[in-house]
C-alpha positions as CSV (number, residue, x, y, z in Angstrom):
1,X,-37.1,-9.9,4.7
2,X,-35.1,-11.7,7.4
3,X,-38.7,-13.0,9.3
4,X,-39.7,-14.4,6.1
5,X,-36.3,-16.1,5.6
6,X,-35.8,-17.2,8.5
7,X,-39.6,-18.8,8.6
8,X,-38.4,-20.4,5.2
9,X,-35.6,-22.1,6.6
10,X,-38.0,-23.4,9.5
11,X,-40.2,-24.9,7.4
12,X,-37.6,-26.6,5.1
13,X,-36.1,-27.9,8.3
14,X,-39.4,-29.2,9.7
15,X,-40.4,-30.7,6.6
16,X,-36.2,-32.3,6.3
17,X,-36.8,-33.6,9.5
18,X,-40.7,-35.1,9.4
19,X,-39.6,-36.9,6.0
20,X,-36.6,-38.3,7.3
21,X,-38.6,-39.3,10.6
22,X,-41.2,-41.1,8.4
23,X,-38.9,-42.9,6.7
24,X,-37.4,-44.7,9.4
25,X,-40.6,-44.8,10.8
26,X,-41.8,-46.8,7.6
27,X,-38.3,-49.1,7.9
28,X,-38.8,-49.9,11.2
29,X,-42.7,-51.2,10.2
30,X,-41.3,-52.6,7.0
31,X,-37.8,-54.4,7.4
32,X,-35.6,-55.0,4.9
33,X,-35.7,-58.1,2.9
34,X,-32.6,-57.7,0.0
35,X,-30.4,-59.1,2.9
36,X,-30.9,-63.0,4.4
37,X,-29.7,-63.9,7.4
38,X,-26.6,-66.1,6.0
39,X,-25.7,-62.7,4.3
40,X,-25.8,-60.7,6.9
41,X,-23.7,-63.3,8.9
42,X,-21.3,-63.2,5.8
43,X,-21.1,-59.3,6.1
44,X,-20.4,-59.5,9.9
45,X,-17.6,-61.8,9.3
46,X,-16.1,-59.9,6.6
47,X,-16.2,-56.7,9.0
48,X,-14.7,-58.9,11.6
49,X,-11.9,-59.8,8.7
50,X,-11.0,-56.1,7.9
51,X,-10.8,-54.9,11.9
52,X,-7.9,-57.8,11.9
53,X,-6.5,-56.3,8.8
54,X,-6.4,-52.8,10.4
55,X,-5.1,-54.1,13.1
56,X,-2.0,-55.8,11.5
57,X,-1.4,-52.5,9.5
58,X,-1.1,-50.4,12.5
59,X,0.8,-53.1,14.2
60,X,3.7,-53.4,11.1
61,X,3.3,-51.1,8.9
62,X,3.8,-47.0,10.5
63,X,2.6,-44.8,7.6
64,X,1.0,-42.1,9.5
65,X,3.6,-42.3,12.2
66,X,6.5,-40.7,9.3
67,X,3.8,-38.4,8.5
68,X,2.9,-36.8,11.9
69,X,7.2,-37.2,13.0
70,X,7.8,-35.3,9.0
71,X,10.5,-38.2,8.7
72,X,9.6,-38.2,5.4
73,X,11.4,-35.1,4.3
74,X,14.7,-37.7,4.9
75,X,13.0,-40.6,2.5
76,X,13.1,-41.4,-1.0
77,X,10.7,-40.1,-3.8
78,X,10.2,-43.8,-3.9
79,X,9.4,-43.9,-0.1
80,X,7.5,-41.0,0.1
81,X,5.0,-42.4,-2.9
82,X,4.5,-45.7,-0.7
83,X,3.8,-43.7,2.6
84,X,1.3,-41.7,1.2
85,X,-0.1,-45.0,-0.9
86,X,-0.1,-46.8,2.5
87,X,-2.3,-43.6,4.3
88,X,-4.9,-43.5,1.5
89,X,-5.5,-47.1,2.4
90,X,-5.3,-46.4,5.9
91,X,-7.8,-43.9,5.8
92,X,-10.4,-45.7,3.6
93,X,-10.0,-48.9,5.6
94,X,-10.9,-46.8,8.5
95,X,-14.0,-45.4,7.1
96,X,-15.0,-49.1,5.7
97,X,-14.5,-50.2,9.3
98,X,-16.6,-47.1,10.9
99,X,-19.6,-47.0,8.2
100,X,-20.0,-50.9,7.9
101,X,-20.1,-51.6,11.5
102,X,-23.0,-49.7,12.0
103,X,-24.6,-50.6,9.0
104,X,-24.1,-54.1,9.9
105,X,-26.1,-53.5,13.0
106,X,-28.8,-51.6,11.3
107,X,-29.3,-54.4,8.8
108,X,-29.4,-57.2,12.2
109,X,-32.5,-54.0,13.2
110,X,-33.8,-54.9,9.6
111,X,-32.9,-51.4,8.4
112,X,-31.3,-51.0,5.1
113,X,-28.8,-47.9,4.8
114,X,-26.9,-46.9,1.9
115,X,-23.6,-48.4,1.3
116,X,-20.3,-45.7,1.9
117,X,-17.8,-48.0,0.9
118,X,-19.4,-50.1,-2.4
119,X,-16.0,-50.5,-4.1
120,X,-12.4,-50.6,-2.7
121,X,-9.8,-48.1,-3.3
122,X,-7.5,-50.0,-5.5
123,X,-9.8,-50.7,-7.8
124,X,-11.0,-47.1,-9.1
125,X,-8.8,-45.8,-12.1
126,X,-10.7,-42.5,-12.3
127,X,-11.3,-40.2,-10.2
128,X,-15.4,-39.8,-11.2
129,X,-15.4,-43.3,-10.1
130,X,-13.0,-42.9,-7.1
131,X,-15.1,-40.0,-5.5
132,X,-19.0,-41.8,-6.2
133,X,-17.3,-45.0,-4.0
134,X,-15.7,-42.7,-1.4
135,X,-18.4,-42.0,1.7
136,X,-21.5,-42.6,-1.2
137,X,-24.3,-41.3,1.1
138,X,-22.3,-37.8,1.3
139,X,-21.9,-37.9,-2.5
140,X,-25.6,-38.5,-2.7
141,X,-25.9,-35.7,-0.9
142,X,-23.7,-33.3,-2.9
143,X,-25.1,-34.7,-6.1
144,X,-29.0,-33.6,-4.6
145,X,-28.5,-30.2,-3.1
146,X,-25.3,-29.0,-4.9
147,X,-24.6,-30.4,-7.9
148,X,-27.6,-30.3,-9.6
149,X,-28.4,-26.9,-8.3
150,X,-25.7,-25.6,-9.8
151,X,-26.1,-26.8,-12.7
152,X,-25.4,-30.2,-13.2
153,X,-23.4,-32.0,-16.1
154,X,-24.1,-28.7,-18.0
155,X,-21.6,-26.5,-15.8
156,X,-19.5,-29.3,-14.7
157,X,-16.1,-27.8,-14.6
158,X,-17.5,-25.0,-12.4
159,X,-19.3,-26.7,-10.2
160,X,-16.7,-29.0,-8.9
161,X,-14.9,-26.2,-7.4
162,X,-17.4,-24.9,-5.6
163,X,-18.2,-28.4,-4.3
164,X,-14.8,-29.4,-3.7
165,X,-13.9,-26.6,-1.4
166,X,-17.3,-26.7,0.9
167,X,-16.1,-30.7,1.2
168,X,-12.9,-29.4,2.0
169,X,-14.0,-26.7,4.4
170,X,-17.3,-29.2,5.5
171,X,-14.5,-31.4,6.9
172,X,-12.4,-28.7,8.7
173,X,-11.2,-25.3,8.0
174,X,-7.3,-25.8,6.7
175,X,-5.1,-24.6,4.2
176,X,-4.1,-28.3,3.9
177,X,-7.4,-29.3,3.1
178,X,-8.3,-26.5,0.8
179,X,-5.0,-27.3,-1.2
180,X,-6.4,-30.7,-1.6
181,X,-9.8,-29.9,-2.9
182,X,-8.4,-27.2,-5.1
183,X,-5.7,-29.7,-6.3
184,X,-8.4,-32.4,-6.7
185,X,-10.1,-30.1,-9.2
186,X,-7.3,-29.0,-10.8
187,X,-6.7,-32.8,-11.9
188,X,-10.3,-33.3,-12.5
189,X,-10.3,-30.3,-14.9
190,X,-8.4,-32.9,-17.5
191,X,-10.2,-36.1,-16.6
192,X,-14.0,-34.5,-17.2
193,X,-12.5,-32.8,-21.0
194,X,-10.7,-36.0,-22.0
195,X,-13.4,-38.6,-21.3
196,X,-16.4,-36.0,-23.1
197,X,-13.6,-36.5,-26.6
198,X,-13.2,-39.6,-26.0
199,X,-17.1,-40.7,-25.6
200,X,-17.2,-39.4,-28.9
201,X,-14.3,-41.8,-30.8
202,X,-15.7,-44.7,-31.6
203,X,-13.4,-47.3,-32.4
204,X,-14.5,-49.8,-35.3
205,X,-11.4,-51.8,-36.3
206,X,-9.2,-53.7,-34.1
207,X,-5.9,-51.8,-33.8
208,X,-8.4,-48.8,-33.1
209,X,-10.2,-50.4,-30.3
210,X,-6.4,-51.3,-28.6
211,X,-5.5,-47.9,-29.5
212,X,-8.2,-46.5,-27.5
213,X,-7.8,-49.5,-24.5
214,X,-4.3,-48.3,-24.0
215,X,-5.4,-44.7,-23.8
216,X,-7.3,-45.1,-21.7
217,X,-4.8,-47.5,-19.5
218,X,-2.3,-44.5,-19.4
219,X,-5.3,-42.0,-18.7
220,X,-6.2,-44.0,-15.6
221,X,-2.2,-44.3,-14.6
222,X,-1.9,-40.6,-14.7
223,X,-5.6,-40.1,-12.7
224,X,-4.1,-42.5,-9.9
225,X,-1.1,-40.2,-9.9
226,X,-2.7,-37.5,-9.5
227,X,-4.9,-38.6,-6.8
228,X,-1.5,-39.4,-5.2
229,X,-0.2,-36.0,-5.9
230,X,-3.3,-34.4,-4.3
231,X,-3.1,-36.9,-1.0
232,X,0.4,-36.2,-0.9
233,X,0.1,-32.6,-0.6
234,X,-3.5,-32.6,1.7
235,X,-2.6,-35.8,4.4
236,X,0.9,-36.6,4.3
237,X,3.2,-33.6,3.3
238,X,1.3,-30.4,3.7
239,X,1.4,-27.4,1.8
240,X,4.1,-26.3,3.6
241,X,6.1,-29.4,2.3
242,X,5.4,-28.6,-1.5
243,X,8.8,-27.3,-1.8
244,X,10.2,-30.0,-0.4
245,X,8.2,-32.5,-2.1
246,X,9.0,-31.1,-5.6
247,X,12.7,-30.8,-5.3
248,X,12.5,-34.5,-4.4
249,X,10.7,-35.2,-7.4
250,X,12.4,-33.1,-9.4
251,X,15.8,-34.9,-9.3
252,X,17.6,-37.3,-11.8
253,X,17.5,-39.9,-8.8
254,X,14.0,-39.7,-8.4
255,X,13.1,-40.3,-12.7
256,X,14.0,-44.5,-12.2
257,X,11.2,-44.6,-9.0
258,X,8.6,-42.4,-11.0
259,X,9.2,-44.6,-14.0
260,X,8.5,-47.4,-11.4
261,X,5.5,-46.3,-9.8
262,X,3.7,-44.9,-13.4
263,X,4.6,-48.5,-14.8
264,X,2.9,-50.1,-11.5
265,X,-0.2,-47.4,-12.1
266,X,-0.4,-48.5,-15.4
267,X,-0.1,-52.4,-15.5
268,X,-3.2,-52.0,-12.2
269,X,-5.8,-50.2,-14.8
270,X,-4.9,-53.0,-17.6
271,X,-5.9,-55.7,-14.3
272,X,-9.2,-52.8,-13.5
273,X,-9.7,-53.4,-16.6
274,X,-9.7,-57.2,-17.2
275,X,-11.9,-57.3,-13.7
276,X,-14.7,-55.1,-15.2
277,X,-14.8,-57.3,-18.1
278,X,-15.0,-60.0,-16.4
279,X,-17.7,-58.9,-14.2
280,X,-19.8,-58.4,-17.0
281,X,-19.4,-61.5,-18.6
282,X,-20.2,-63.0,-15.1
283,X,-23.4,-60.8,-15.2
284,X,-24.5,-61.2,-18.7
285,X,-24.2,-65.4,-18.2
286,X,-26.4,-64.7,-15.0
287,X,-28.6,-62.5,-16.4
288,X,-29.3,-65.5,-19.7
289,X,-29.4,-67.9,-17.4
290,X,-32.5,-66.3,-15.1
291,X,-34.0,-66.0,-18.8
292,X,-33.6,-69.1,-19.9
293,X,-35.5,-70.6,-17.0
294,X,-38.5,-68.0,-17.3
């Protein structure tokens, strides 16, 4: 029983490693062409852009030095939100700067490799969203040989906590992390329920259609919350510093700065919003316009 598992396991890890060998054998033969030159040069120049940008933030702005120091167990609930706001951003402009660097170089060696990064932080007001634009490849990944084996969209609500925590462990094997994944799921429990009722509303007049626009505003300010709860408690507090963290919160000071920060959440999904529109009326224009000159 264990020979013929173990001579499973070869052959699935021979076979893994002869397709993805082929494939970059097959890149290498056939560059890319999506990319021109000028865009490439364009993509260099934007990396070049964001490494300054990283470098000013580390320069001025010390989010991760209150975090490792835990000076912000003396700070407001207002000051502890914008710390941990300011190290989500840290951390996915450090990945941005990591993945696109070398895919930059793989695209000058005419190899095309997935994007990690296709969509910045600010501008995700679920978490669905948030998590499919967050290291993509990995979520490809995830999707191929966890997600669908366990089920797919049919056992959703399962199968998120079983893929959350091997993320969480995958990365490394603390409680901090663990509390994050679970806490992640915990939020997404919510999220996956109220979109599948509201897929089903179909708003036909207009106060019904604005009904449903700002339900969905305040949906997306209490996702981005709760991503904010979860990163508090898995990069920035601990959960050692729970306690700490919800007495804070839990005071008559700290209502005026959660009103604040809810309002800000809120008023940035109306903007996500009026982008995504936007976008498609950019693409529909473009889309007529390549038709019109068939």
């Amino acid at each position: 029983m264990l020979l013929d598992i173990c001579s499973t396991l070869h052959c699935w890890s021979y076979c893994w490693v002869q397709c993805i060998c082929c494939s970059a054998i097959l890149q290498l033969e056939v560059p890319q062409k999506n990319y021109s030159f000028t865009q490439i040069s364009w993509y260099g120049l934007r990396w070049i852009l964001s490494f300054l940008l990283m470098e000013g933030m580390t320069h001025f702005f010390h989010y991760n030095s209150f975090v490792v120091s835990r000076l912000w167990q003396k700070l407001s609930p207002f000051e502890v939100f914008i710390i941990s706001y300011g190290v989500l951003n840290f951390m996915w402009l450090k990945f941005f700067l990591i993945w696109r660097y070398f895919r930059f170089w793989s695209l000058v060696g005419g190899v095309e490799t997935p994007e990690n990064m296709p969509r910045c932080i600010n501008n995700c007001h679920d978490l669905e969203s948030f998590w499919k634009s967050w290291h993509a490849s990995f979520n490809r990944w995830l999707v191929r040989y966890l997600y669908i084996p366990l089920g797919g969209s049919r056992r959703k609500l399962l199968s998120i906590w079983v893929i959350f925590t091997f993320v969480a462990v995958w990365h490394d094997l603390e409680w901090k992390l663990v509390s994050w994944a679970w806490l992640t799921c915990l939020f997404f429990v919510p999220e996956i329920l109220v979109k599948s009722l509201s897929n089903k509303f179909q708003a036909s007049s207009s106060l019904g259609m604005l009904v449903h626009r700002e339900f969905k505003a305040i949906a997306g300010a209490v996702t981005i919350s709760c991503l904010m709860v979860a990163n508090l408690v898995g990069y920035v507090v601990g959960p050692s510093g729970i306690k700490v963290l919800i007495s804070k919160m839990a005071g008559k000071e700290a209502l005026p700065a959660l009103a604040f920060i809810f309002t800000t959440f809120y008023m940035g999904v109306k903007l996500m919003f009026h982008c995504e529109a936007s976008r498609e009326v950019m693409e529909l224009e473009f889309m007529n316009s390549v038709l019109t000159h068939m």
